[in-house]
C-alpha positions in Angstrom: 24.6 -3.5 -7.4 21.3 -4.3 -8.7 21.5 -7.9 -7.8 22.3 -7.0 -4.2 19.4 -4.4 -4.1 17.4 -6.9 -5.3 18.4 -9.9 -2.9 18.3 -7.1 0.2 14.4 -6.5 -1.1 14.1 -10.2 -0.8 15.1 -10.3 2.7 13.4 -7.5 3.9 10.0 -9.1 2.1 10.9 -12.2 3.8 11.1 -10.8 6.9 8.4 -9.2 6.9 6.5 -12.5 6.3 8.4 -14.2 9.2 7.1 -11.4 11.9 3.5 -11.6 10.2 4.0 -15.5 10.9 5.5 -15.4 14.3 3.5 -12.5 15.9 0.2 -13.5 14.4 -0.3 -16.9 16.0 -3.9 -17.0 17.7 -3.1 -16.8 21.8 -0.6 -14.1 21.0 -0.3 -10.4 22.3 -4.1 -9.2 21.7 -4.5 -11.6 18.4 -7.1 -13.7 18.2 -8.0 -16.2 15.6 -9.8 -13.7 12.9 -6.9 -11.3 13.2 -4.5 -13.8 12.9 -6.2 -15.7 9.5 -6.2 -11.9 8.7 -2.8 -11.5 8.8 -1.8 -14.7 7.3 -3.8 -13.5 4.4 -0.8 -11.4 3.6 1.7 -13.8 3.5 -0.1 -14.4 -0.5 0.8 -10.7 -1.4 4.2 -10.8 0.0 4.5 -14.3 -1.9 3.7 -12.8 -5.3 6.2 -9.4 -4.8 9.0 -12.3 -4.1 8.6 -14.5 -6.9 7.9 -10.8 -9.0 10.8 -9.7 -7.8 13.1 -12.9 -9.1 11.2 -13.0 -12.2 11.7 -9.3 -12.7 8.5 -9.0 -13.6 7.7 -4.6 -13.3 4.9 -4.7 -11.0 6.8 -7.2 -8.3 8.8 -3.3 -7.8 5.5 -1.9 -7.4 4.0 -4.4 -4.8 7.4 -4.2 -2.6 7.8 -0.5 -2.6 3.8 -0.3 -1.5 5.1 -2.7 1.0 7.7 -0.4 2.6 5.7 2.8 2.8 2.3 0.7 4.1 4.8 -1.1 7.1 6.6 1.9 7.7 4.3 4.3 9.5 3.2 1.0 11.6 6.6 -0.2 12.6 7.6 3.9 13.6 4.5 4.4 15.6 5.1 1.0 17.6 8.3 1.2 17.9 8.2 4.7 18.9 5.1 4.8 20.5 2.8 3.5 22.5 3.1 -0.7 21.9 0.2 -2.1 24.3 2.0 -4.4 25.9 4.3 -5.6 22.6 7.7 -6.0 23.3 9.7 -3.1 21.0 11.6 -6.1 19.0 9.1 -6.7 16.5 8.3 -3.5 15.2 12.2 -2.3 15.7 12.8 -5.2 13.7 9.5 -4.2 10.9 11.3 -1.0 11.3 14.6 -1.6 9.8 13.4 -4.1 7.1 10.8 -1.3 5.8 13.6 1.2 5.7 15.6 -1.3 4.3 13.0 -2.4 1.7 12.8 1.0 0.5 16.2 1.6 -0.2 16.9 -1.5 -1.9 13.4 -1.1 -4.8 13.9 2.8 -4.9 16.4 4.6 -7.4 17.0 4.7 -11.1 18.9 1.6 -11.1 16.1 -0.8 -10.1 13.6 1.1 -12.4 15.7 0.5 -15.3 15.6 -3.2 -13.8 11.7 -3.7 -13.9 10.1 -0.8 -15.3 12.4 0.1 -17.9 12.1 -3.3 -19.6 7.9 -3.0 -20.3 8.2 -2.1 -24.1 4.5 -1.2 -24.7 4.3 1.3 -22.0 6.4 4.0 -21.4 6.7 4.4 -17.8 9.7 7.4 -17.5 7.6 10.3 -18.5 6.5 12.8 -16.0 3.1 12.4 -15.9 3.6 8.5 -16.1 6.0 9.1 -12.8 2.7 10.4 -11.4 0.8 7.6 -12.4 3.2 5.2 -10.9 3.1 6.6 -7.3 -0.1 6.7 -8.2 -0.8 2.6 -8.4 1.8 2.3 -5.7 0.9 4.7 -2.9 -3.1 3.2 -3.4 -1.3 -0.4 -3.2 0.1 0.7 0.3 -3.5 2.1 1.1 -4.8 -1.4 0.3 -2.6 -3.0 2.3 -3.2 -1.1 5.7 -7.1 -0.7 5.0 -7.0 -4.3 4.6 -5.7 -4.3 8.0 -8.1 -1.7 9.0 -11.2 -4.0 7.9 -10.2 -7.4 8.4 -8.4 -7.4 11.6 -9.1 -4.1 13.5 -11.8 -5.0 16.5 -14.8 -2.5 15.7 -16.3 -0.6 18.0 -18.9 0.6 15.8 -20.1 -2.0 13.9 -21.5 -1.6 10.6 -19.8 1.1 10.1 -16.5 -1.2 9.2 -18.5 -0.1 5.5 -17.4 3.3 5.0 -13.9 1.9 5.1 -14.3 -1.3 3.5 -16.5 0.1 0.4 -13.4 2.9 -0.9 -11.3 -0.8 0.1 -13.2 -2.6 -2.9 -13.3 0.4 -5.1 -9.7 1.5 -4.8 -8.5 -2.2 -5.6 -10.7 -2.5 -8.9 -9.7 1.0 -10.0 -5.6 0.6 -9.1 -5.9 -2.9 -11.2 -7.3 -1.1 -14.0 -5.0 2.1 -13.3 -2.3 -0.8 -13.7 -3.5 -1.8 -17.1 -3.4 2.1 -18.5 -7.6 2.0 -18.1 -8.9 5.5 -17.9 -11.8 4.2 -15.7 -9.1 3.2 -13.6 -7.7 6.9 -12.5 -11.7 7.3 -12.2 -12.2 5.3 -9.4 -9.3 6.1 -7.7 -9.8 9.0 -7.4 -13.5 8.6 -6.5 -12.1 6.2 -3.4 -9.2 8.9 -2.9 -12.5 11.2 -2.2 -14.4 9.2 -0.1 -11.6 9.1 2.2 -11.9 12.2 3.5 -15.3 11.9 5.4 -15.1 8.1 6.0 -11.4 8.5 7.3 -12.6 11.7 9.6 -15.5 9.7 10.6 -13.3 6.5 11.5 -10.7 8.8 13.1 -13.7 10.7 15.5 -14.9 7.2 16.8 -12.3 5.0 16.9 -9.0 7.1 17.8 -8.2 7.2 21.6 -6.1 9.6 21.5 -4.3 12.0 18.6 -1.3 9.7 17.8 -4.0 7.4 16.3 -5.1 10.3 14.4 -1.8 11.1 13.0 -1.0 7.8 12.2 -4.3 7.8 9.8 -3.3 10.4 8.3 0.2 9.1 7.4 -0.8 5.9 6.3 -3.3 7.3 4.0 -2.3 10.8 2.9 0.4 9.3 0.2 -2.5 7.3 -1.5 -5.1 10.3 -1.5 -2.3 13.4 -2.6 -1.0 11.2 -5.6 -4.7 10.1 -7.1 -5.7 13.6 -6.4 -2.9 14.6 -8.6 -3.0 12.3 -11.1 -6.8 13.5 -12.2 -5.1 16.8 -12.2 -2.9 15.9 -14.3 -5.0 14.1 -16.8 -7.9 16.1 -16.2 -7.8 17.0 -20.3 -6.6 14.2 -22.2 -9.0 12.4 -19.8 -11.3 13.4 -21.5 -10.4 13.0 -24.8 -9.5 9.0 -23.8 -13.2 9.0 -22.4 -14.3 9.9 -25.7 -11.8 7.5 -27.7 -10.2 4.0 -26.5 -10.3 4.1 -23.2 -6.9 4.3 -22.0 -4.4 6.5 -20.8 -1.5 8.1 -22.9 
């Protein structure tokens, strides 16, 4: 069951590359050549979370299950919604493989697969859970505020900063989170912060209309709840690590 699971993930990962190749190509549907280098970009994460995933390597799980959640809100609102002029194939077929993807990395089964074989970290205890969702719902930030600052056409300039700034900071700290690095739940938390205004800000210039809004707010919410909740949780033996080695226990 596993080894299906795991082949389905595959699939769905490569088939996600395959519509990132195919509906990305400069001259296409309101893609020009920065959005489409933008989007090939991708193709290296998606390539790491494959070969992860045969190696069985913990964080490949990680990386794929960020993948699902980031797609998904995309692939519901287009296929859904309103599509600009994109024929409803695409996204149906984004769509399925997210749901798909999801199912096949989720459950006990597959974190006894990956997770379950790192000996020097425990990663089963409740407040490790947390941290986990943690890393992964900020991954699936990453993914669609890349989006959001490489690709999407600006109408307001410099402001592509307040969303590309928490971009940089949330990648350095997840990395760190990754690596059990108390500086690590710092800064993502400090990015999980600084989306409020900058995401209110980006929503009140650049949304056309409230589906936009909503869509924000699903992409993004995940990322913020967990990293608010994770300095919640470790809001005492934070500080204790702060004082000591530096890492989380």
């Amino acid at each position: 069951m596993v080894r299906l699971r795991q082949t389905i993930a595959i699939a769905a990962l490569l088939t996600l590359g395959g519509l990132i190749v195919t509906s990305s190509r400069p001259g296409s549907i309101g893609v020009y050549q920065r959005e489409a280098v933008a989007f090939w970009l991708l193709l290296l994460p998606l390539a790491v979370t494959v070969v992860g995933l045969i190696l069985g390597r913990y964080w490949s799980r990680w990386l794929a299950i960020a993948g699902g959640i980031a797609v998904l809100p995309w692939a519901v609102a287009m296929t859904f919604g309103p599509r600009y002029g994109i024929p409803v194939t695409r996204p149906a077929v984004a769509l399925v493989a997210s749901v798909l993807l999801l199912w096949a990395t989720l459950g006990r089964a597959m974190f006894e697969r990956y997770e379950g074989r790192v000996e020097d970290v425990n990663w089963s205890g409740p407040r490790m859970s947390l941290v986990r969702w943690t890393i992964i719902c900020n991954v699936a930030s990453i993914l669609a505020l890349y989006v959001f600052v490489a690709a999407y056409e600006y109408r307001i300039g410099w402001h592509f900063g307040l969303m590309a700034a928490p971009l940089l900071v949330l990648i350095v700290g997840v990395w760190l989170l990754a690596h059990q690095k108390t500086i690590g739940l710092l800064l993502v938390a400090a990015a999980c912060i600084c989306f409020v205004p900058a995401g209110a800000y980006f929503v009140w210039s650049e949304a056309s209309y409230a589906g936009e809004a909503i869509l924000f707010a699903a992409i993004f919410a995940p990322g913020v709840l967990t990293g608010w909740a994770s300095l919640l949780a470790f809001s005492r033996p934070l500080l204790a690590a702060l004082r000591g080695h530096g890492t989380l226990d």
